[in-house]
N, C-alpha and C positions, 0 to 999 in steps of 0.2 A: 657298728655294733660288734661283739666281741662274742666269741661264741659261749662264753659262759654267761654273755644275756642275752644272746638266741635262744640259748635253751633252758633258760628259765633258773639260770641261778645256781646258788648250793641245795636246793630241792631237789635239782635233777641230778646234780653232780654226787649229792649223795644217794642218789638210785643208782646211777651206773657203779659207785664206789662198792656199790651192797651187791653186784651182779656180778661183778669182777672176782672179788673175793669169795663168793660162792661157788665159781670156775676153781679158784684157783686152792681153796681146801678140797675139795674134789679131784685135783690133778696129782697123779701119780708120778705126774716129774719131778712138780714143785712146792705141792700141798703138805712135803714135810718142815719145811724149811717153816713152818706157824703154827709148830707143836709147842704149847705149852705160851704163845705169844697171847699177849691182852687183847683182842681182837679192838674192843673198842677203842679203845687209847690208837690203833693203827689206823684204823678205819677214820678216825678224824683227822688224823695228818695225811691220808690219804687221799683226802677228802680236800681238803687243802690244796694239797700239792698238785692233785689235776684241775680245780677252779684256777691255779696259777696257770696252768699251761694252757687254759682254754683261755685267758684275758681278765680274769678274776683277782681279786685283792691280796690273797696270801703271795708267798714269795719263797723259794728255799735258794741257798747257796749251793754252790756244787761241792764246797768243803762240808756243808750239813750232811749232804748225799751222801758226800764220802765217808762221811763220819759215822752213821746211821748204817750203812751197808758193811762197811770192812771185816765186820767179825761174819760174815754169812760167809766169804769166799765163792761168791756166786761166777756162773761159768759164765759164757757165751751164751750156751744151750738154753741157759735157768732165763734170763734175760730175753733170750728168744720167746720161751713159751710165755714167758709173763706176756709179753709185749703183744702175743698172738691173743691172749686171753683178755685182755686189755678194747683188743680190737673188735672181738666181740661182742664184751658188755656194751662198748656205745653202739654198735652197728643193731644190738637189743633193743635201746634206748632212742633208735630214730636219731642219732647225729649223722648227718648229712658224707657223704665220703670224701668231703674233702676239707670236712672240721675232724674228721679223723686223721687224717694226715700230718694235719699242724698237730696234733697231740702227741699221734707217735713219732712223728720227726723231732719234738720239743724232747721226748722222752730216748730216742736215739740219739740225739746230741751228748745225752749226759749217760750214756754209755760207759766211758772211760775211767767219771768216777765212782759208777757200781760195780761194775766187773772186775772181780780181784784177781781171776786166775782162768787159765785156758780148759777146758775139756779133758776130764782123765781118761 
């Protein structure tokens, strides 16, 4: 079983996706970077994209990734705190710590093609 049907599917996955981005308009590191963004139109690709990391049906490329991020020029830093904030919403949500692992390990893999630029 796969952990996006341990834990109940895109039902859950869009609770954690609604917790996350709640963290993350609140965060003064990186809550600028979705000034004037469609929230919804993100929130269902977002939505998406972590059902894929958990075992779930959606799928993205790394060249989508990249393609979807490049114009942000996000840091290390920015990357980081998502990823912290990330870690929280499921740890909100009851995923178990080591279905959070595969998630943020799925999601540090593809590092290389979000992160456009180093730390000023």
């Amino acid at each position: 079983m796969t952990p996006f049907e341990k834990y109940g599917g895109f039902k859950t996955v869009s609770r954690i996706v609604m917790t996350f981005y709640e963290k993350v308009l609140d965060s003064d590191e990186i809550g600028d970077y979705f000034d004037g963004v469609e929230m919804a139109r993100l929130i269902d690709h977002q939505t998406k994209f972590i059902a894929s990391l958990m075992g779930g049906p959606a799928s993205f490329t790394d060249a989508q990734l990249e393609r979807l991020h490049a114009h942000l020029g996000l840091t290390h830093a920015d990357f980081d705190a998502a990823a912290d904030l990330l870690r929280e919403a499921l740890e909100e949500h009851d995923v178990a710590a080591e279905d959070i692992e595969v998630v943020v390990g799925a999601i540090e893999a593809r590092r290389p093609v979000i992160v456009r630029r180093e730390a000023s």
